[in-house]
C-alpha positions in Angstrom: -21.5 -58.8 44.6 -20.1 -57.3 41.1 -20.9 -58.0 38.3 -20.1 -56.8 34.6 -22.0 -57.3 31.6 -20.8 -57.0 28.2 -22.3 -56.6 24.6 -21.4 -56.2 21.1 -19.0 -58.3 20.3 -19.7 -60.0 16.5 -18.2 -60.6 13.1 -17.4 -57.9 10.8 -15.4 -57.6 7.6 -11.8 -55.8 7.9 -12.4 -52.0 7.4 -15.4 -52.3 9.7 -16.4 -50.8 12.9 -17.7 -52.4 15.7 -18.5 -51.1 19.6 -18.5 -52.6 22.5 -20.1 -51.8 26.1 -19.7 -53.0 29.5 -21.6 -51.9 32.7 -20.9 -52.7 36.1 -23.8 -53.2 38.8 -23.9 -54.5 42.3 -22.1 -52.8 45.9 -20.1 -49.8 44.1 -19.2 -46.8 46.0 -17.2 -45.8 42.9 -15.1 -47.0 40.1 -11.5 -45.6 39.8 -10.7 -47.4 36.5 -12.1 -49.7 33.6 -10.5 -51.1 30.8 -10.7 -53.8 27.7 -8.1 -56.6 27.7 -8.4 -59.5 24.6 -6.8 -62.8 24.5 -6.4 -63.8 20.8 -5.8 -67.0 19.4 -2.7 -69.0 20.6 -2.0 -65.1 22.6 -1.0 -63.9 25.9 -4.2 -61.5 27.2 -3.1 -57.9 26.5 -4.5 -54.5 27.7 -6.4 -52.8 24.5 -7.5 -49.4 26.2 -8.4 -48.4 30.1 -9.7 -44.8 31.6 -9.2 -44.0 34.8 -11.7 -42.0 37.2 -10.1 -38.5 36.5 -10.5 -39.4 32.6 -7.0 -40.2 31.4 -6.6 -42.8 29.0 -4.1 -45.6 27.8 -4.2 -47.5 24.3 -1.8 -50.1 23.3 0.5 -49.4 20.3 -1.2 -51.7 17.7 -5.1 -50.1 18.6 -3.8 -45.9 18.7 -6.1 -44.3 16.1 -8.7 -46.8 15.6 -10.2 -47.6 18.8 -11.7 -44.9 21.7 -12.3 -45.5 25.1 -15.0 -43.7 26.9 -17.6 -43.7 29.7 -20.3 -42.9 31.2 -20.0 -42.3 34.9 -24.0 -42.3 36.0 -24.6 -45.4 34.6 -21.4 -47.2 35.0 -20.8 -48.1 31.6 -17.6 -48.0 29.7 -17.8 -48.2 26.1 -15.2 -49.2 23.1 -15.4 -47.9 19.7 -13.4 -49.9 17.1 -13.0 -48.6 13.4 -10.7 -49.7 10.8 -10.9 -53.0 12.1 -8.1 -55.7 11.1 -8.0 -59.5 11.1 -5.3 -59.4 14.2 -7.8 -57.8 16.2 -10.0 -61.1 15.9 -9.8 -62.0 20.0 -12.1 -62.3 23.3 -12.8 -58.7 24.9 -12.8 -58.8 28.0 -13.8 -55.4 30.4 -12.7 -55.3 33.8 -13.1 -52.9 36.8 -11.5 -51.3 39.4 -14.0 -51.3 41.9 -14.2 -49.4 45.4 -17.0 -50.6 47.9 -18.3 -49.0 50.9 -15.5 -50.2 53.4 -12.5 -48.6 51.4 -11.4 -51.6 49.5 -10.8 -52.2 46.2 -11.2 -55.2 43.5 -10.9 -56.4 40.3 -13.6 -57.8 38.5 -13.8 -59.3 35.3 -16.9 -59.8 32.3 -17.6 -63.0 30.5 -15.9 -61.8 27.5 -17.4 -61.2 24.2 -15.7 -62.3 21.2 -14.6 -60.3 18.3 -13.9 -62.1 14.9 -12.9 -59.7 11.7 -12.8 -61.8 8.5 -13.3 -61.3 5.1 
């Protein structure tokens, strides 16, 4: 019914920059939140970034700085920019949505991931 489709993941050197998009297509009324979650090697998934409907945002500690969380509401696309990338950030992305249909209700939905890989 939902799906989300996400691009530019990749391999970059540390100090790089990289960004990331997802958009969301199928039965939306609206949107109230998306965010970026990553699982890295031998980790627990983690929440990176999210914006809710009215705009606010969250970052976790370690990504405050470097990465930006934004969106654009028409097409319903969020996007992460990621500068002054480091080998720890080396994970899957993975976007998700907070998604309202036409009855009321509200789901989660998740993307395929894309992975991110920082190396020198």
């Amino acid at each position: 019914q939902v799906q989300l489709v996400e691009s530019g993941g990749g391999l970059v050197q540390p100090g790089g920059s990289l960004r990331l998009s997802c958009a969301a297509s199928g039965s939306i009324l609206s949107i109230r939140a998306m965010g970026w979650y990553r699982q890295g090697p031998g980790k627990e998934r983690e929440l990176v970034a999210v914006i809710r409907s009215g705009g606010s945002t969250n970052y976790a500690d370690s990504v405050k700085g470097r990465f930006t969380i934004s969106r654009v509401n028409a097409k319903n696309t969020v996007y992460l920019q990621m500068n002054s990338l480091k080998p720890e950030d080396t994970a899957v992305y993975y976007c998700n949505a907070d998604v309202v249909n036409y009855s009321g209700s509200w789901y989660d939905y998740w993307g395929q991931g894309t992975q991110v890989t920082v190396s020198s």
